[in-house]
TORBANU-16485 format. One line per 4 residues: number of its first residue (from 1); their letters; for each residue x, y, z of N, C-alpha, C. Coordinates in steps of 0.1 Angstrom, whole numbers, plus 5000, padded with zeros to 4 digits. Example, Ala and Ser with C-alpha at 12.3 -4.5 7.8 and 13.67 -1.06 7.14 Angstrom:
<pts>
1) AS) 5132,4943,5078,5123,4955,5078,5132,4967,5078; 5128,4978,5071,5137,4989,5071,5129,5000,5079
</pts>
This chain:
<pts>
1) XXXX) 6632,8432,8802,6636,8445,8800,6624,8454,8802; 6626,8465,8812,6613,8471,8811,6617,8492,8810; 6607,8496,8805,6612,8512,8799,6603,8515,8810; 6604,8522,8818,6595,8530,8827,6594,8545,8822
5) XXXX) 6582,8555,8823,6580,8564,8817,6575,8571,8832; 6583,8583,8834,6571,8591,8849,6565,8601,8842; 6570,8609,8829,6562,8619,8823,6554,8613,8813; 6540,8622,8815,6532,8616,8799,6542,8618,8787
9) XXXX) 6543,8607,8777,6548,8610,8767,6539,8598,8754; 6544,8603,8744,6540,8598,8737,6551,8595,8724; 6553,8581,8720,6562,8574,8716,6553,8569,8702; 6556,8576,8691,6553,8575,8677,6562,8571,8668
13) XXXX) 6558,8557,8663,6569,8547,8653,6558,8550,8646; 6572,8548,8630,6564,8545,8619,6579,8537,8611; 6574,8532,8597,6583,8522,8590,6575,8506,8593; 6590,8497,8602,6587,8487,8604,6596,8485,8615
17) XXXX) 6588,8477,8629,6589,8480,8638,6586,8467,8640; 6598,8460,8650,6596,8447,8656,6600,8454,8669; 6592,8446,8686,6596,8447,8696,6594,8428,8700; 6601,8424,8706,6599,8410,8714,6611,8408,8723
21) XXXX) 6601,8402,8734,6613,8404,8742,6610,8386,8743; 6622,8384,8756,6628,8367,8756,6618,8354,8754; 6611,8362,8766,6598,8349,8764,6586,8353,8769; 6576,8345,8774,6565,8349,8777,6568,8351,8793
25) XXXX) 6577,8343,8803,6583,8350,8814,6588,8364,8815; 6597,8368,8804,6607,8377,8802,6602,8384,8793; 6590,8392,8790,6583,8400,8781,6592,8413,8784; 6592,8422,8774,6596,8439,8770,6582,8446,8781
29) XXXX) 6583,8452,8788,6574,8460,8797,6574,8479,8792; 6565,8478,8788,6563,8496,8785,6555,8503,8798; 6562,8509,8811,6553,8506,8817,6553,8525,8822; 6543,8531,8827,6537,8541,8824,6534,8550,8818
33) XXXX) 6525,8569,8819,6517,8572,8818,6527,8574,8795; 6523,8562,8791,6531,8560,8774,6515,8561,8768; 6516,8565,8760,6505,8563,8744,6516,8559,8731; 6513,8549,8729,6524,8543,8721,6511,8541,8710
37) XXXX) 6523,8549,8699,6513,8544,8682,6526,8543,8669; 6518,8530,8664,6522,8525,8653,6518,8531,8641; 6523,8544,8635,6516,8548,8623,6523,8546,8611; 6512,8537,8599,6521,8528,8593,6528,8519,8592
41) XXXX) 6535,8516,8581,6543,8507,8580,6538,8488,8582; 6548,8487,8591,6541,8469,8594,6549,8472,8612; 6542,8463,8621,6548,8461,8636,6550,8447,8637; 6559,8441,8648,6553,8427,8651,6557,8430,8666
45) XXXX) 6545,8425,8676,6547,8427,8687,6546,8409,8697; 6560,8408,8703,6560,8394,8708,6563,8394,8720; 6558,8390,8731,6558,8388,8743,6562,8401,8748; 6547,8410,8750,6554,8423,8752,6546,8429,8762
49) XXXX) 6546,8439,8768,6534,8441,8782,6531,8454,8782; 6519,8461,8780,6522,8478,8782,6509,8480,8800; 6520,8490,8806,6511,8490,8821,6509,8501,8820; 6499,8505,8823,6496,8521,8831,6495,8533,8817
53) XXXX) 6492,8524,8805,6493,8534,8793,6484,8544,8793; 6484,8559,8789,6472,8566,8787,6472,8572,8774; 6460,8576,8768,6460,8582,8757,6463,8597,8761; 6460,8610,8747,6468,8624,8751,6459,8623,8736
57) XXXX) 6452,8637,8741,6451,8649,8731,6464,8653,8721; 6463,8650,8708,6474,8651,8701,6468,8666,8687; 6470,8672,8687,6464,8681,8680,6468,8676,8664; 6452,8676,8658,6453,8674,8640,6451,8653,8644
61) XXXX) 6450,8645,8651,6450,8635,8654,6438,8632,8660; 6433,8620,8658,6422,8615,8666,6426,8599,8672; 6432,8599,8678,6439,8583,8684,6431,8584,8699; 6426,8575,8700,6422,8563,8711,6426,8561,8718
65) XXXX) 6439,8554,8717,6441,8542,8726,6453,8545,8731; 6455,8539,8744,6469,8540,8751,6475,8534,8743; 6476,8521,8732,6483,8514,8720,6477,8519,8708; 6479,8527,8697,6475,8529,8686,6479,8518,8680
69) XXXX) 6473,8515,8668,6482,8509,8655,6471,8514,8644; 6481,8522,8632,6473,8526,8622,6476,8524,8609; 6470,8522,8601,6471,8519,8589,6489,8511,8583; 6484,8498,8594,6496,8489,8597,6490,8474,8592
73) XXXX) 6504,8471,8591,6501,8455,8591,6508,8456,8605; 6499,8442,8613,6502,8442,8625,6506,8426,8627; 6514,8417,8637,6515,8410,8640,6518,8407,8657; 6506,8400,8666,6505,8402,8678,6507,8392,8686
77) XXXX) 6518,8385,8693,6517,8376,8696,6522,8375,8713; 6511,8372,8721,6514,8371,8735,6517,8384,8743; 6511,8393,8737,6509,8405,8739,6498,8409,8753; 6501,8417,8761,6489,8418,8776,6493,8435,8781
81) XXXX) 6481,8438,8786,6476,8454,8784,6472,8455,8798; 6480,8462,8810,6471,8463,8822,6470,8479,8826; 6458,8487,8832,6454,8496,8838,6454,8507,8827; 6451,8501,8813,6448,8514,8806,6437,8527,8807
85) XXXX) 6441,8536,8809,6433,8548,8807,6433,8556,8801; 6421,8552,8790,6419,8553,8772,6407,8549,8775; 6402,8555,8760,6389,8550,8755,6392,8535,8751; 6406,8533,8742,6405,8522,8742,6415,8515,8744
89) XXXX) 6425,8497,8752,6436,8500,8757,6442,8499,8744; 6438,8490,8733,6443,8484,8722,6434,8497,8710; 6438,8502,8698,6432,8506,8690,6437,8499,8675; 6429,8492,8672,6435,8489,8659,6425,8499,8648
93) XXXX) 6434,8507,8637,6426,8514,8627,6430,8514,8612; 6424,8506,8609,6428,8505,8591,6441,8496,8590; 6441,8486,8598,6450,8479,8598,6449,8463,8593; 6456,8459,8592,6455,8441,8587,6463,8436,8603
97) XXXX) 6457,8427,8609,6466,8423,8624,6455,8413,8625; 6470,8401,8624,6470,8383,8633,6476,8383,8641; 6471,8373,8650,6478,8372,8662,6475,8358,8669; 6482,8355,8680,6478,8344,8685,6473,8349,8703
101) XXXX) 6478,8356,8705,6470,8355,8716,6472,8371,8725; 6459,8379,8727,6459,8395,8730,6454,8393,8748; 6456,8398,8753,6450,8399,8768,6450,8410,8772; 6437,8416,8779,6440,8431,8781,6429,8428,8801
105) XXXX) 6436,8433,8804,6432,8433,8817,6429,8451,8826; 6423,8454,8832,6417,8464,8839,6416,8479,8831; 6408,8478,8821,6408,8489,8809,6398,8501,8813; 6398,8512,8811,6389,8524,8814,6382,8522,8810
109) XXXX) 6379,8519,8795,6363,8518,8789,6371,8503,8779; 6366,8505,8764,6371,8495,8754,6385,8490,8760; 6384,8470,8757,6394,8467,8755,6404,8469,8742; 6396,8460,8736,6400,8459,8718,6393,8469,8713
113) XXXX) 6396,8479,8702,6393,8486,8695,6396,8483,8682; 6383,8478,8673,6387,8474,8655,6380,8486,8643; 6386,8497,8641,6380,8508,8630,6384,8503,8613; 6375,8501,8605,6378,8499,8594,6393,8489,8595
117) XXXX) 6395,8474,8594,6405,8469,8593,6398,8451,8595; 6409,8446,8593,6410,8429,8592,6415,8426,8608; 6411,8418,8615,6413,8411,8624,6415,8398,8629; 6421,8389,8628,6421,8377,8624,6434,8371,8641
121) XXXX) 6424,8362,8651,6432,8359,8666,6431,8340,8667; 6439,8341,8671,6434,8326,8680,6428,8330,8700; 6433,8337,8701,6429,8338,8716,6432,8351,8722; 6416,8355,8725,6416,8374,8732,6408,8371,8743
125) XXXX) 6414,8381,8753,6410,8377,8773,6416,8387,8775; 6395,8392,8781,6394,8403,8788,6387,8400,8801; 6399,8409,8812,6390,8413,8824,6390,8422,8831; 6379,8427,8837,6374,8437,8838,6375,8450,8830
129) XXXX) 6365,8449,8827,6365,8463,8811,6357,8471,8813; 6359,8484,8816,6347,8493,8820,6336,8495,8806; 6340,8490,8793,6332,8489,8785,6327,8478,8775; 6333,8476,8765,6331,8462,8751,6351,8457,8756
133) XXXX) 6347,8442,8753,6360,8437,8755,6364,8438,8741; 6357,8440,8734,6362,8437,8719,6351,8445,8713; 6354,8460,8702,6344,8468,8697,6353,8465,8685; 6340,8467,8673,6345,8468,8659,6335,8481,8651
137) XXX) 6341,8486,8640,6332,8494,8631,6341,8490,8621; 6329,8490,8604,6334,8492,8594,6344,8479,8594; 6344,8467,8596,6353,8461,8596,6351,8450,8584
</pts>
């Protein structure tokens, strides 16, 4: 299944938020100019793909990443990030997030982004990253 987006938009969940799609063939595709944020609650993301995401000036807000997730419990599994244009493609902020396996491929600057939060992976792959494949503060 894939959501195509041609206008910038910006897609804000909060609560508790599962997305997975069939398999790791058949992932959920979020695919353009999306800034998707998790504020709150808990997520679990499974076999899921975001392409072409950008971040957006959000007034009263300071978000990052073409993927927010904020003061969430997060669960990440087989999750992959291509042609983000963001500071960062992933932002995780004050969050608790396990996962088994993150991949972020062709990012504008940061891949992973960790602010104040718990992080806990079996397997993160980054390529080409115009900055840190994986940045933390406060963590």
């Amino acid at each position: 299944m894939e959501f195509n987006v041609s206008e910038p938009t910006v897609l804000h969940l909060s609560g508790n938020t599962s997305i997975t799609g069939v398999d790791e063939k058949n992932p959920i595709v979020f695919n353009g100019p999306l800034m998707f944020v998790q504020d709150g609650g808990s997520i679990s993301l499974r076999n899921v793909e975001f392409r072409n995401g950008q971040s957006y000036n959000v007034d009263g807000r300071n978000w990052s990443g073409a993927v927010n997730i904020l003061n969430a419990k997060a669960k990440i599994e087989n999750v992959k990030s291509f042609n983000a244009q963001a500071e960062d493609a992933i932002n995780f902020v004050s969050s608790q997030t396990t996962g088994t396996r993150l991949e972020i491929y062709s990012a504008q600057s940061d891949g992973i982004d960790v602010d104040f939060g718990i992080f806990s992976f079996g397997k993160v792959l980054c390529n080409v990253i115009g900055n840190d494949c994986f940045d933390t503060s406060g963590v």
